[in-house]
C-alpha positions in Angstrom: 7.6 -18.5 -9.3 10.5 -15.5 -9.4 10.2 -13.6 -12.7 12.6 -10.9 -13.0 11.2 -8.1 -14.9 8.9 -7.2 -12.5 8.2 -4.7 -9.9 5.7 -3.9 -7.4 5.4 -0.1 -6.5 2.7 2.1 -4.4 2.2 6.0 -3.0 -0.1 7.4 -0.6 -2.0 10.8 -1.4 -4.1 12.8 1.0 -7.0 13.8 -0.8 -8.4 15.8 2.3 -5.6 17.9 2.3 -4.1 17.7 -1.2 -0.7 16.2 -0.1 1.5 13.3 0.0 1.1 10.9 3.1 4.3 10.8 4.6 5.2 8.8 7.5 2.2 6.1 6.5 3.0 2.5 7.5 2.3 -0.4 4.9 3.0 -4.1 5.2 3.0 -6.7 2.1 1.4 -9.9 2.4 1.6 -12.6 -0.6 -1.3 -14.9 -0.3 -1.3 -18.6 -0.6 -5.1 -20.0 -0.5 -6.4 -18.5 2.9 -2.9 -18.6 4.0 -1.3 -15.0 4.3 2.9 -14.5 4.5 4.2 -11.2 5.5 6.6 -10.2 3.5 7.5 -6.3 4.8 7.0 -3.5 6.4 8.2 -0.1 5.1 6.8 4.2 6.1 5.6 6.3 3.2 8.5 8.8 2.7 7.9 13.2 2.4 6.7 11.9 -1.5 4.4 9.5 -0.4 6.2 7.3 -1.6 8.3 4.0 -0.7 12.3 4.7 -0.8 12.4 1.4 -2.8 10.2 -0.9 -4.6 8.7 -3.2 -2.8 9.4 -6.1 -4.3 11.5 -6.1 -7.7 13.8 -9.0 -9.3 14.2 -12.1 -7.9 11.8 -11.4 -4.9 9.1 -10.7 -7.7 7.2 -13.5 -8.2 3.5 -13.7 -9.8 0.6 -14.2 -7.2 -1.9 -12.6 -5.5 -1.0 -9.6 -2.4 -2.5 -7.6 0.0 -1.2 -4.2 0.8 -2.1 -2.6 4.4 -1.9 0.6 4.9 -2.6 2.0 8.5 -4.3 5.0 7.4 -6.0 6.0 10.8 -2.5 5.8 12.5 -1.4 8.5 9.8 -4.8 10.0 10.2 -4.6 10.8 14.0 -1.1 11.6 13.1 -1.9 15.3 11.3 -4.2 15.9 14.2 -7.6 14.6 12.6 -10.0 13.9 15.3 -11.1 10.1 14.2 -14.6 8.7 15.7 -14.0 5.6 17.6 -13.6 3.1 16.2 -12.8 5.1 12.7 -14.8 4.9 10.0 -11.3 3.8 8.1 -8.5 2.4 10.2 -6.5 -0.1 8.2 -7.4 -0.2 4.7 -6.3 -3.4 2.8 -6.1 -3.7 -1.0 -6.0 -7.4 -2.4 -4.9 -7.5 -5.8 -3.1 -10.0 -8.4 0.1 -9.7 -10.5 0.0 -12.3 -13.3 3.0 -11.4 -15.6 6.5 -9.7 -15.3 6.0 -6.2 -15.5 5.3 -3.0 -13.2 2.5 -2.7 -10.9 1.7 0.4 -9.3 -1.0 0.3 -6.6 -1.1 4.3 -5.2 -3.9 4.7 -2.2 -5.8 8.1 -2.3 -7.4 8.6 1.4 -9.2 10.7 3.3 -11.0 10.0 6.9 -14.2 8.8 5.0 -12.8 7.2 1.8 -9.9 5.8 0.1 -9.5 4.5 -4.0 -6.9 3.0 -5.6 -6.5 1.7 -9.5 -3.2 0.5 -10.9 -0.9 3.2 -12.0 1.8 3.3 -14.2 
């Protein structure tokens, strides 16, 4: 179900070296039972950040999502030496949206750890 009103935004921070993740790849995925759509792919800007919401107005809808960041591509990117296969690679957060309103799931990573919460 569409419910404008809402809005799903993210950001990536390095916590290793105390600095936005730019140029970090994410896709969206809504999930229907084990069924899994993707929905986009969009590159953390110099913030960290998306350019846009990801999803906002009429392509909000409530439902559960996966965001996937491809942290050991950005990883390998600033030069870190990863073990193979990385401890962290791909890192996917599952999370719900029941209601109309802003959700904001940031990613704090490092090559041994990541956290998220929702943000404001």
């Amino acid at each position: 179900m569409s419910m404008t009103g809402g809005k799903l935004t993210t950001h990536v921070l390095d916590t290793a070296t105390g600095r936005p993740a730019a140029g970090l790849s994410i896709a969206l995925y809504r999930l229907e039972g084990e069924q899994r759509a993707h929905l986009k792919t969009v590159s953390t800007n110099d913030d960290g950040r998306c350019d846009a919401p990801l999803l906002e107005g009429d392509a909000f809808a409530i439902g559960t999502y996966e965001l996937v960041f491809q942290s050991g591509d950005y990883l390998r990117g600033q030069g870190i030496a990863l073990a193979d296969p990385p401890f962290l690679d791909v890192v996917p957060i599952r999370f719900g949206m029941a209601e109309a309103k802003h959700y904001h799931v940031p990613l704090l990573i490092s090559p041994y750890s990541y956290s998220t919460y929702r943000g404001s």
